[in-house]
Wavefront OBJ file of the C-alpha trace (Angstrom):
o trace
v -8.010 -22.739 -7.100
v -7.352 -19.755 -4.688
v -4.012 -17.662 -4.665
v -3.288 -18.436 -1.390
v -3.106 -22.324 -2.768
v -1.079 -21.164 -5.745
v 1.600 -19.251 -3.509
v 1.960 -22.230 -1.120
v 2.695 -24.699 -4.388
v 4.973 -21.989 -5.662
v 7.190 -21.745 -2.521
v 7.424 -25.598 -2.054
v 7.871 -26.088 -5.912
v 10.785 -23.187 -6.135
v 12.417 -25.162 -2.569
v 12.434 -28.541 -4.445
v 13.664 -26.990 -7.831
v 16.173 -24.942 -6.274
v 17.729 -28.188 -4.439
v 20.962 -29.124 -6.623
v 20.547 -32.126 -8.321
v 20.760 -33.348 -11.832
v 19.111 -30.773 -13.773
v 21.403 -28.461 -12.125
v 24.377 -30.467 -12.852
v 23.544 -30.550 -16.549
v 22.627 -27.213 -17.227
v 25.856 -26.089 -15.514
v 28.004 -28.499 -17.853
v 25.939 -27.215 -20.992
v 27.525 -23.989 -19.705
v 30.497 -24.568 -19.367
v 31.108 -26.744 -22.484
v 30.101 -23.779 -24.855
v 26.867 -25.633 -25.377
v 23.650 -23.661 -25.812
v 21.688 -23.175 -21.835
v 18.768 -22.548 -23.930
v 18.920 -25.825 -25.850
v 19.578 -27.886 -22.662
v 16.835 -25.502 -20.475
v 14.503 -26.653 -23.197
v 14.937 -29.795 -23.017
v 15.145 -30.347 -19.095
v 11.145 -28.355 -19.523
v 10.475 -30.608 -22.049
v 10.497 -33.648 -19.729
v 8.427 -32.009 -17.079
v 6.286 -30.948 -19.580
v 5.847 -34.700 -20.783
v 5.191 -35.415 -16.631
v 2.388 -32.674 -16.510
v 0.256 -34.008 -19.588
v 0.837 -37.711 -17.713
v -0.317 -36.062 -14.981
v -3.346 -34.282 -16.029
v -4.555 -37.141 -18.387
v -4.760 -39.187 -14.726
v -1.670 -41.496 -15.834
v -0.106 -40.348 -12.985
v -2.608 -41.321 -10.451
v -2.273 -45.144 -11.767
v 1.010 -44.973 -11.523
v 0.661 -44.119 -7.751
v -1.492 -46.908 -7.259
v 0.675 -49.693 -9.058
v 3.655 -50.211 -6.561
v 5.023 -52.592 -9.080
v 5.221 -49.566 -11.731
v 6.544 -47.007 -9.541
v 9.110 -49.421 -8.276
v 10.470 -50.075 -11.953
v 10.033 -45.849 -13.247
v 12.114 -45.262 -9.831
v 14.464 -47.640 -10.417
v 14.750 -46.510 -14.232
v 15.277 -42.631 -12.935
v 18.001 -44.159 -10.273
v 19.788 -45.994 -12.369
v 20.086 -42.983 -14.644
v 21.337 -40.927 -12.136
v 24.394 -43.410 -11.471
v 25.396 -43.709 -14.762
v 24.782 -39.836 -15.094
v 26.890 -39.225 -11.834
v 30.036 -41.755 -12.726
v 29.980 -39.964 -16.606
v 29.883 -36.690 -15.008
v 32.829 -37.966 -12.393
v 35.397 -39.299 -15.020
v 34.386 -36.388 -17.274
v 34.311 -33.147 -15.551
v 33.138 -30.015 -17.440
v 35.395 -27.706 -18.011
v 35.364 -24.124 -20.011
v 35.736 -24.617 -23.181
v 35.572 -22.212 -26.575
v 32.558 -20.770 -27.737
v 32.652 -22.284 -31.046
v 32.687 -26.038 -29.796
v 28.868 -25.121 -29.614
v 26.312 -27.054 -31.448
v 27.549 -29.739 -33.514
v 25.052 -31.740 -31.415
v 21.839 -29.747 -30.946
v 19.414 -32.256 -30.827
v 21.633 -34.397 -28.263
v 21.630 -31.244 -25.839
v 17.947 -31.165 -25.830
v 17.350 -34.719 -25.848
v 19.669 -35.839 -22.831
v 17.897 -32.491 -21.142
v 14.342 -34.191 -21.809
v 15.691 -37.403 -20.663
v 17.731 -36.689 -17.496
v 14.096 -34.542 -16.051
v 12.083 -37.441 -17.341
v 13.919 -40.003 -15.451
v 14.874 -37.965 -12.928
v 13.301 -38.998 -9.123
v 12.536 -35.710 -7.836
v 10.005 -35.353 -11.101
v 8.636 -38.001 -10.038
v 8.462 -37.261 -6.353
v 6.524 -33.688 -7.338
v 3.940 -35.119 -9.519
v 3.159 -38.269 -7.910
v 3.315 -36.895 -3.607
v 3.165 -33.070 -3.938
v 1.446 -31.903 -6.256
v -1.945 -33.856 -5.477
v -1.657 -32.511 -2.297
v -2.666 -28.709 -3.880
v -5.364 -30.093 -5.865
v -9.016 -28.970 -4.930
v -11.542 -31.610 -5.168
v -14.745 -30.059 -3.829
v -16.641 -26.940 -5.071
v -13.472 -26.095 -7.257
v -14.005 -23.888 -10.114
v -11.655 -25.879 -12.720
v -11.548 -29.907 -13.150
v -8.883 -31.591 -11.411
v -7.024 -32.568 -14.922
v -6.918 -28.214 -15.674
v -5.873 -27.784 -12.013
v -2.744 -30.322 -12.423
v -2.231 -28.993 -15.539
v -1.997 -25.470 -14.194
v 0.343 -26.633 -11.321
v 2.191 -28.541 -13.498
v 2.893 -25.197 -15.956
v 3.863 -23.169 -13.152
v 6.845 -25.958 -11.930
v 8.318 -25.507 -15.460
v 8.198 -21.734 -15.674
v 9.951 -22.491 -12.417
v 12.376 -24.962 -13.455
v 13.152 -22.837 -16.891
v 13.694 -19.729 -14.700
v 15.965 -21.165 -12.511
v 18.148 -23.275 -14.482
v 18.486 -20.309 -16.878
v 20.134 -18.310 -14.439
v 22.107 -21.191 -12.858
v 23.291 -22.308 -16.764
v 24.117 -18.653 -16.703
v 25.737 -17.822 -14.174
v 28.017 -21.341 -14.237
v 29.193 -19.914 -17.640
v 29.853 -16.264 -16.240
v 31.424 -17.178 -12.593
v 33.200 -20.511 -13.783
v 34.193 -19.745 -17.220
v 37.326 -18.458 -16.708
v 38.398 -21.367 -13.324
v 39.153 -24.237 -14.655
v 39.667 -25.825 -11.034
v 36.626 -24.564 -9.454
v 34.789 -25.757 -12.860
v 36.341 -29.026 -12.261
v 35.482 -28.787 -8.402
v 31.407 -27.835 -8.816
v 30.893 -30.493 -11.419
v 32.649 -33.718 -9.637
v 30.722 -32.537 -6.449
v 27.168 -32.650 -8.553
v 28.494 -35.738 -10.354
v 28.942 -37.437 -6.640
v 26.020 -36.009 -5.215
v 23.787 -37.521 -8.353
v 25.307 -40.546 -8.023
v 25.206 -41.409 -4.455
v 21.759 -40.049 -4.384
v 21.283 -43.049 -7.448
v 22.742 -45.516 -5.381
v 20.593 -44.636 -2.278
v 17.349 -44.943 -4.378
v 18.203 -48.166 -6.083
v 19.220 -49.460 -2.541
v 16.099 -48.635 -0.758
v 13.811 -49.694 -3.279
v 15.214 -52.746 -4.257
v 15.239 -53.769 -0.663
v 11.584 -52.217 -0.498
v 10.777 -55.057 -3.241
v 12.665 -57.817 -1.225
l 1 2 3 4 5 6 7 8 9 10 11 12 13 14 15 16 17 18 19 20 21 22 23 24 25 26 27 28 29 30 31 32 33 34 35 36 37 38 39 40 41 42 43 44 45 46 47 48 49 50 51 52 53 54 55 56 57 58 59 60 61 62 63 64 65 66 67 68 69 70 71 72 73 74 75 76 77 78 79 80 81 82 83 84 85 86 87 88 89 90 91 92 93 94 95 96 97 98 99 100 101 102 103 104 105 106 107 108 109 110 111 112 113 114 115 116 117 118 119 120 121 122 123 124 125 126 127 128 129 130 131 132 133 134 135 136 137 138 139 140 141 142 143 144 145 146 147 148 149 150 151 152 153 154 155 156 157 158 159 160 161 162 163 164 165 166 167 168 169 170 171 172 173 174 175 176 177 178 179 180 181 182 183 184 185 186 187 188 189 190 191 192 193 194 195 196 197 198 199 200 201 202 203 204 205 206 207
């Protein structure tokens, strides 16, 4: 796989991972809670890293070609997202003390694994786009090492980037209250309409 192929998976991956969504609304309420960013990074890599060995071991191509299975994971993820989106809605993080922080460590990394597991966009990236940068002929590296490659490089993208967003949530929001209350509600409403939409277009996609 040439550079140039690298660099054009790089700038579409860091465009899709730098869209707001659920990752971002999680990372920003670990945060803002006092919970560990690192914990609920690792977690949130965790699932994509799950995705990439799918991916690699060819799971993910028989999931592409089983409408009945894609259907039901996309429905799963969508559904997720709802409930993720009203929870975040009636409970809006808010800055709290530093030593509310891990009581629940394993909880911060699991709902991290399982919100990027579930979540759509994962599943957009590994089943649409990243085939798409995967070199068939006269390639130099096996098409499982090539998605596995790709699929590294999206979750030293993801980690990067919801570092600095768990970050900078803590830093910016930390000490407004209101404005906490204000980014959270508008992630919580973006997840869950962007649920609803989903579960609405491929249920009626099944009718």
């Amino acid at each position: 796989m040439d550079s140039g192929t690298l660099i054009s998976f790089l700038a579409v991956d860091l465009l899709l991972v730098c869209v707001p969504g659920a990752d971002w609304a999680y990372v920003i309420g670990a945060g803002l809670r006092g919970r560990s960013v690192g914990l609920a990074v690792t977690g949130l890599v965790s699932g994509y890293a799950l995705h990439t060995a799918l991916a690699a071991a060819g799971l993910a191509v028989l999931v592409a070609g089983s409408p009945a299975l894609l259907t039901a994971l996309t429905v799963a993820g969508a559904a997720y997202l709802v409930w993720l989106g009203w929870s975040v809605l009636r409970r809006p993080a808010v800055p709290q003390a530093g030593e509310a922080v891990e009581r629940d460590r394993w909880r911060v990394f699991l709902r991290g694994a399982t919100i990027s597991g579930l979540n759509p966009k994962g599943l957009l990236l590994y089943l649409s786009v990243l085939p798409q940068f995967l070199v068939t002929h006269d390639a130099r590296l096996p098409v499982p090492a090539q998605t596995a490659g790709l699929g590294l490089l999206h979750m030293a993208c993801c980690a990067a980037v919801y570092a600095t967003v768990g970050v900078l949530a803590r830093r910016l929001l930390g000490a407004r209250p209101a404005a906490a209350r204000a980014v959270t509600r508008t992630s919580g409403a973006a997840m869950l309409g962007i649920g609803a939409f989903l579960l609405v277009q491929r249920l009626a996609l099944g009718g």
